[in-house]
C-alpha positions in Angstrom: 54.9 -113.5 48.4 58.1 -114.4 46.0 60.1 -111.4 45.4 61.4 -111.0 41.7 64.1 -109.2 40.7 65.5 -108.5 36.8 67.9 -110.7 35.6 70.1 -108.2 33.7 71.4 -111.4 31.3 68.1 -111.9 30.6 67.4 -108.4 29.6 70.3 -107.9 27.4 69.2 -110.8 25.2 67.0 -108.5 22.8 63.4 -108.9 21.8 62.9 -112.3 23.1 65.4 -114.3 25.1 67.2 -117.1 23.8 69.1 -119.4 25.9 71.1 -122.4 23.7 73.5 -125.0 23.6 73.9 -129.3 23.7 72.4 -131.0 26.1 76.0 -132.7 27.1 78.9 -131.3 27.3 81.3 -133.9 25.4 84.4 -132.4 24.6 86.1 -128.9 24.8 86.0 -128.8 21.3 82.4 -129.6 21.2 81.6 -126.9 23.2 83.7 -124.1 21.7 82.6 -125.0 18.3 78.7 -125.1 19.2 79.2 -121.5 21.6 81.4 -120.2 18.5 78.7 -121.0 15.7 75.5 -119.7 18.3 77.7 -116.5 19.3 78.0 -115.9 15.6 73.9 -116.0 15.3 73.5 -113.5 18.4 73.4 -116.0 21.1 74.7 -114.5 24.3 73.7 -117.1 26.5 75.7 -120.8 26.4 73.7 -123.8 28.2 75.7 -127.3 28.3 75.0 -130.2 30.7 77.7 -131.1 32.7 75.9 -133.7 35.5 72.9 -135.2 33.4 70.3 -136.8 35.8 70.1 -139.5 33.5 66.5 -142.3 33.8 69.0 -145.6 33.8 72.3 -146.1 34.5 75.0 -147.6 32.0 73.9 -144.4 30.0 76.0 -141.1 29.2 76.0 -138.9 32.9 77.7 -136.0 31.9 81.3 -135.0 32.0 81.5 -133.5 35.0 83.5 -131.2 36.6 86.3 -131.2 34.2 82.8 -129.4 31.9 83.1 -126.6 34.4 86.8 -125.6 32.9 86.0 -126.0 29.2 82.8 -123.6 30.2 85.5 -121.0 31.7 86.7 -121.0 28.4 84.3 -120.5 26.6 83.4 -117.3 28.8 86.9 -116.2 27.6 86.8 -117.0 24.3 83.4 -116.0 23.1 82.3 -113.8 26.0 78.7 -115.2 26.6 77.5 -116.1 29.7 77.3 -119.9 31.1 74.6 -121.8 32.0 74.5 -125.2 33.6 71.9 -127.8 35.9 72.7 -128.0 39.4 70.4 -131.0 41.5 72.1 -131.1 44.7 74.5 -128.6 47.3 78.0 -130.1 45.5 77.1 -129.3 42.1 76.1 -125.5 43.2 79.3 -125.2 45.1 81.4 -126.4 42.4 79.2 -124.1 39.6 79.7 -120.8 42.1 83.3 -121.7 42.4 83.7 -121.5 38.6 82.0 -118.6 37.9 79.2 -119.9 36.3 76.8 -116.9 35.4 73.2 -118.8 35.6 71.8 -122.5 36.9 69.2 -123.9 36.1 67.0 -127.2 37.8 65.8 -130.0 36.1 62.0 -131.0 36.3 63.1 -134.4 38.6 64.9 -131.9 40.7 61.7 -129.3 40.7 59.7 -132.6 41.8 61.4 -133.1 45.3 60.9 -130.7 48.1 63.7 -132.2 50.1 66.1 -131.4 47.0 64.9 -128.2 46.3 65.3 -127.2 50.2 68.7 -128.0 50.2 70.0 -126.3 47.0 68.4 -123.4 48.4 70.3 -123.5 51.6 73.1 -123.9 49.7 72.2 -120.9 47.4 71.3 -118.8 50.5 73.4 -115.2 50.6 73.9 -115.5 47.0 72.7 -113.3 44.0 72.9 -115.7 41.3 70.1 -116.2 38.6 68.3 -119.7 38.9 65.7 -121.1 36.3 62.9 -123.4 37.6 62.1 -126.2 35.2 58.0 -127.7 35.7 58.1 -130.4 37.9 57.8 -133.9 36.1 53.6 -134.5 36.8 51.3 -131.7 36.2 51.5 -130.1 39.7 51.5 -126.0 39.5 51.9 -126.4 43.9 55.0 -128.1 43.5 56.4 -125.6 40.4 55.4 -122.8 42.7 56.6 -124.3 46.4 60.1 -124.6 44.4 60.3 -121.0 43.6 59.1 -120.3 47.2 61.9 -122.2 49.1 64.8 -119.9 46.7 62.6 -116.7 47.5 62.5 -117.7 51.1 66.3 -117.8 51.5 66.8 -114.6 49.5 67.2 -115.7 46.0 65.4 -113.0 43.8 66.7 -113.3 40.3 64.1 -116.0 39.3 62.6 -117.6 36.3 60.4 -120.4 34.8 60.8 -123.0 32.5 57.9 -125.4 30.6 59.4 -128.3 29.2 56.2 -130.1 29.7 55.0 -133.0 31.1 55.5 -136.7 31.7 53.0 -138.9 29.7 52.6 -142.7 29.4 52.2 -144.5 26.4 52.7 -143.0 22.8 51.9 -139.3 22.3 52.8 -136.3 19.9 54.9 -134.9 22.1 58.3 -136.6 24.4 56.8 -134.3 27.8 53.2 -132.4 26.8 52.9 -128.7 27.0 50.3 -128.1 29.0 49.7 -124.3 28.2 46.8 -123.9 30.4 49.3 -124.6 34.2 52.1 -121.8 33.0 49.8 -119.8 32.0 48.3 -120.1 35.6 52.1 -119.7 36.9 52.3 -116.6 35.3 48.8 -115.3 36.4 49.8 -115.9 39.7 53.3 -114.4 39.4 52.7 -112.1 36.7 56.6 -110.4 37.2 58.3 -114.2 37.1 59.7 -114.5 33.5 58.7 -118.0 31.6 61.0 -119.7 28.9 60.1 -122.6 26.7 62.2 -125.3 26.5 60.9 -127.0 22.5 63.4 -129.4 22.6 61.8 -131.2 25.7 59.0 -130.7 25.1 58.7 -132.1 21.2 61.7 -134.7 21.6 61.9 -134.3 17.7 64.1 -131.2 16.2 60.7 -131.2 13.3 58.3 -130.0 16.4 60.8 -127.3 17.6 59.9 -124.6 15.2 55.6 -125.5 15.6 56.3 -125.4 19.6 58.3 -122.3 19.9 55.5 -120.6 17.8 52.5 -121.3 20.2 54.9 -120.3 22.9 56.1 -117.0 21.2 52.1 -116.7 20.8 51.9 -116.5 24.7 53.1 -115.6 27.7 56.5 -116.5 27.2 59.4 -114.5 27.5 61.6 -116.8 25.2 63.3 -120.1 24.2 65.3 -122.4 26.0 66.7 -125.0 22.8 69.3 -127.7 22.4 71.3 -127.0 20.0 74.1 -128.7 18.9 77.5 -128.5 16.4 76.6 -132.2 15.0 73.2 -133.0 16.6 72.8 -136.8 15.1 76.6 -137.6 16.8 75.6 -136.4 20.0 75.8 -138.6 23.4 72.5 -137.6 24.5 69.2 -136.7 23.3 70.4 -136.4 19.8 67.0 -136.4 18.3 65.7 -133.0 19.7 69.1 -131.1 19.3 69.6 -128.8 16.2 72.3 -127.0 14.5 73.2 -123.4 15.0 72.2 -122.5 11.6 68.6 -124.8 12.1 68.2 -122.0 15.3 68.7 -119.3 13.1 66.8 -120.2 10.6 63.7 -121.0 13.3 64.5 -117.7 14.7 63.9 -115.2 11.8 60.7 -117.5 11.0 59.8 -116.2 14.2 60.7 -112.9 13.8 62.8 -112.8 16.9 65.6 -110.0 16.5 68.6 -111.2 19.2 
């Protein structure tokens, strides 16, 4: 049985919960301009990569820990809470140490049992809100044996994110949604809250708004978007990133009320 507990940030986000920010962290003055342009729309929640578990090497890996400072900043400047990807016991040292408010793990990370057994060792004794990304392959076992091993060392304040699937060859979408295995997740843990993650899922900023509306259709509890001061300058998945103002503008198309 996985014990679920409210995650207060999560309920102070309004009708829906929206979670947004670049996929990289790049440069302090990135990230305070993105967090001061989405705080200015309602955002309250700030996501920025800082380690990015990147498919080749010789490719942009994140800042690192020097990300963790500018994110302390922008916690002081703007007030929203921080979120960041943790994939192994270092990174969620160094992310408790700065006071970052949520983590979340990446689908390769979700994927390995060995990984996700030790980060929740390492999370063990401590209260802090962890999102579960779908693990690469179309495996609801594996999604759910992830939220087991945190719930089995005491971590409570849980929640899921599809960013869909892995596919070969060319397709509509970068990862498929497959609607049919979160809504299973949620059947089975009715109290565990499910985001969607568009910008994975589409790997184009023109499916965002069409994705996000078959999710706000569902079971879903909200969005989990890349968004980005200039999106087609970014280091990483520039594509699928938008603006601030594009999120707004998707939002009140959705009616969601932040």
């Amino acid at each position: 049985m996985i014990e679920i507990k409210p995650i207060e940030e999560l309920k102070a986000c309004g009708d829906k919960v929206v979670i947004a920010g670049p996929c990289s962290a790049e440069s302090e003055e990135q990230l305070l301009l993105t967090a001061t342009q989405l705080s200015k729309i309602g955002i309250n929640i700030f996501r920025a990569g800082i380690w990015k578990p990147r498919t080749r090497p010789h490719t942009f890996e994140g800042i690192g820990d020097i990300g963790l400072e500018w994110l302390s900043s922008i916690k002081r400047e703007t007030g929203m809470k921080c979120a960041i990807e943790v994939a192994n016991p270092h990174h969620v040292e160094k992310a408790l140490k700065a006071g970052i408010d949520i983590l979340w793990l990446g689908a390769r990370t979700t994927a390995s049992p060995f990984a996700m057994q030790e980060i929740a060792n390492s999370l063990k004794g401590t209260d802090i809100p962890v999102l579960v990304k779908n693990p690469i392959n179309p495996d609801i076992e594996l999604w759910i044996g992830a939220l087991e091993r945190l719930s089995l060392v005491g971590v409570s304040k849980l929640a899921a994110i599809h960013r869909g699937f892995s596919t070969y060859g060319d397709t509509t979408y970068r990862n498929t949604p497959i609607w049919e295995i979160a809504n299973e997740l949620h059947n089975k843990i009715p109290q565990l809250p499910i985001l969607c993650d568009p910008s994975h899922i589409g790997g184009s900023r023109e499916l965002i708004l069409p994705i996000a509306r078959k999710a706000m259709e569902g079971v879903y509890s909200g969005l989990f978007v890349e968004s980005h001061c200039n999106p087609d300058k970014a280091l990483s998945d520039s594509r699928q990133q938008i603006t601030p103002d594009r999120l707004s503008e998707i939002l009140k198309n959705l009616n969601i009320n932040l």
